[in-house]
N, C-alpha and C positions, 0 to 999 in steps of 0.2 A: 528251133522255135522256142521262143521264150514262154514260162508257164505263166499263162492268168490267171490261176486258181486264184480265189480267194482267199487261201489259207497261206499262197505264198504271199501277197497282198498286207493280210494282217500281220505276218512275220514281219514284215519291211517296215511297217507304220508301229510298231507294238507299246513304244512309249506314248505316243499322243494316244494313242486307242486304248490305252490303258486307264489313262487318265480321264477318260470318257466316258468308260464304264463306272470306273469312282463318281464322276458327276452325275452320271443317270441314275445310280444305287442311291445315291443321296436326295436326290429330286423324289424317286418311286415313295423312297420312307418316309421324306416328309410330309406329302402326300397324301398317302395312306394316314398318318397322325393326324394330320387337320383333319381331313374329311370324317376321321372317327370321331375327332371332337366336337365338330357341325354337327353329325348325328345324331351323338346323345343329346345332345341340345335342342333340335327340334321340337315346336310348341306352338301350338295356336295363341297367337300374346293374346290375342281381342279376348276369345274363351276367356284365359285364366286370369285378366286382369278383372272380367265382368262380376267372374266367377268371387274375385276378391271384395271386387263392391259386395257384393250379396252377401258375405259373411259376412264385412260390417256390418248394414243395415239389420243382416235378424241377430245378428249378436253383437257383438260389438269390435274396435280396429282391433285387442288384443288379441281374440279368437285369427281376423286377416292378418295380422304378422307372424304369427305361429304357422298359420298356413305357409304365409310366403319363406319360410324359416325350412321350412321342411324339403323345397327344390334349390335345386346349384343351377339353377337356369340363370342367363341374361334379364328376362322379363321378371321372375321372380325378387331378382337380386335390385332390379330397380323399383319397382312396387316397397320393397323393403326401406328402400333407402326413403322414397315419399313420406311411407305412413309412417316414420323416424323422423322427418322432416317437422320443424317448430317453425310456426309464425306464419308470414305471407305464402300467397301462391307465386312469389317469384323466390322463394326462398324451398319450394317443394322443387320446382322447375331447375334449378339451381342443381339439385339433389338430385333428381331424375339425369339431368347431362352426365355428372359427376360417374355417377353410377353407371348410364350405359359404356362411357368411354374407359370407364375400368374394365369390362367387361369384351369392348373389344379389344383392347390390351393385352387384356388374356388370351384369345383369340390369335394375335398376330404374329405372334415366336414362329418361325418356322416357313412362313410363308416370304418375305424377304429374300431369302438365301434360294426359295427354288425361280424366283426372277433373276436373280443375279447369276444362278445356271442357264435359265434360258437366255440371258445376255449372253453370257461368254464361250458357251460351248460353241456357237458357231465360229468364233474365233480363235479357240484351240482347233477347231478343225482344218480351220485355212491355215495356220500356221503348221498344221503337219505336212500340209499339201505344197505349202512354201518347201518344206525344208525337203519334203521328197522332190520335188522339181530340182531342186540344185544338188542333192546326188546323181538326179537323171543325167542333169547335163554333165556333171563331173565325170561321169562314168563314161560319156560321149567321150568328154575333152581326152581322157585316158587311152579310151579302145580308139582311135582314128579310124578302125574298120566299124566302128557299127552303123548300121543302117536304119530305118522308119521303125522295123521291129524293136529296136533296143531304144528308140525315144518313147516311141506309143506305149509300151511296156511299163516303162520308168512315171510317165504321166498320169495311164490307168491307177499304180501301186499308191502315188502320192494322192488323190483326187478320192481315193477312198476315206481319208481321213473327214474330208469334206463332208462329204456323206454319211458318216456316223455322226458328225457333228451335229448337222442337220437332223439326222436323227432324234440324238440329244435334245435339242432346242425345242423342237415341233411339238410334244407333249411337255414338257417344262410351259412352255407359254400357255400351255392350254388347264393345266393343274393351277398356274399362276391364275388367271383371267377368273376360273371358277374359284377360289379360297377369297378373291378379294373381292369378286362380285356379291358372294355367299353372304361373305363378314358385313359388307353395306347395308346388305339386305336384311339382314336381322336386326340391326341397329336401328334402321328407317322402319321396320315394324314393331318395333320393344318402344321405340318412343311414340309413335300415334297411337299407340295401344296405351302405354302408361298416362298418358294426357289425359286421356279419360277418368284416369284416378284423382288425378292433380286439378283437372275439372271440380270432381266430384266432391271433392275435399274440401275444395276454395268455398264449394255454395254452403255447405254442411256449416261450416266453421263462419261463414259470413252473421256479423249480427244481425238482430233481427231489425226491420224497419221501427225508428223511434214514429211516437204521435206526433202528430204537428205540435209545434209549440203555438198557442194560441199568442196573439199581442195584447198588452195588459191594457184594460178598458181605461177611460177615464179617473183619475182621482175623484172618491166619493167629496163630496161637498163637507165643510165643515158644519156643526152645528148652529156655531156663532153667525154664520154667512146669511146673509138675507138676500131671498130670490129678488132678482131685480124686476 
């Protein structure tokens, strides 16, 4: 009887499966980095952007920059860039993009490469399943005596790699789908949030309405002139 252990199994596949585990350690860690980096992040933008107007108003912006000065946040970081911003509200608006997109930037190292494991580990795994199929059959063409046992054997051994591949992939895509869901979702909150500043700013900084300009009356008559 031939052994199905598992452990005779991964002896047989041990360079694709090696390699698997390389990919899946590298997927865990980057992983684990984003999502520490999401967390310290975490922030109610609407709060701390409100919170920014209301320092302006009872003090003044250089008190809300110093505030915003003092967190390494996304929402922070773009509030900064606004109330830094000179001239129009498409010139704050301008300022506010700039900045969130720096900010997902920073954000996005690391999350790439664990997509590009969940692409290809399924396909290092079919490739070890390939390449153990064709020792299965090799080892047939060789022994002319073996029989169902020594195919099913050789199929089970290769078809493992499959399997850890799958492995591999299944939380890769699933790490991948939450860091880039995550990354949107903060960006589409930092800026409906920050708008409100750039709203707020635009009225603040608007002049104020002129008086009508009246239309100049009639020329008084001259003295010389005699009523008709």
């Amino acid at each position: 009887m031939h052994d199905f252990a598992l452990l005779t199994m991964f002896k047989q596949g041990w360079p694709v499966l090696s390699v698997l585990l390389v990919m899946s350690i590298i997927s865990m860690a980057m992983f684990i980095d984003r999502w520490r980096a999401l967390w310290l992040i975490r922030c109610d933008a609407l709060h701390f952007v409100r919170h920014v107007i209301r320092i302006a108003e009872q003090r003044d912006r250089e008190a809300a920059r110093a505030y915003c000065g003092k967190y390494r946040l996304p929402v922070a970081c773009a509030a900064l860039a606004v109330l830094d911003a000179r001239g129009t509200r498409e010139a704050r608006e301008a300022a506010m993009a700039h900045a969130i997109e720096a900010e997902v930037h920073r954000l996005e190292p690391g999350v790439a490469p664990i997509g590009t494991i969940a692409s290809l580990a399924p396909f290092v795994g079919l490739f070890g399943t390939v390449v153990g199929i064709i020792k299965a059959f090799n080892s047939i063409a060789a022994n002319s005596g073996g029989g169902t046992e020594v195919v099913s054997a050789g199929i089970a051994e290769a078809l493992v790699t499959t399997a850890c591949g799958l492995l591999v992939a299944i939380p890769a895509v699933a790490f991948y789908n939450f860091c880039v869901h995550r990354i949107r979702n903060l960006a589409r909150e930092t800026e409906l949030a920050v708008f409100e500043l750039v709203v707020w700013l635009s009225d603040r900084d608007a002049p104020e309405a002129q008086p009508p300009v009246r239309a100049p009356s009639a020329a008084p008559r001259r003295a010389t002139e005699t009523p008709s």
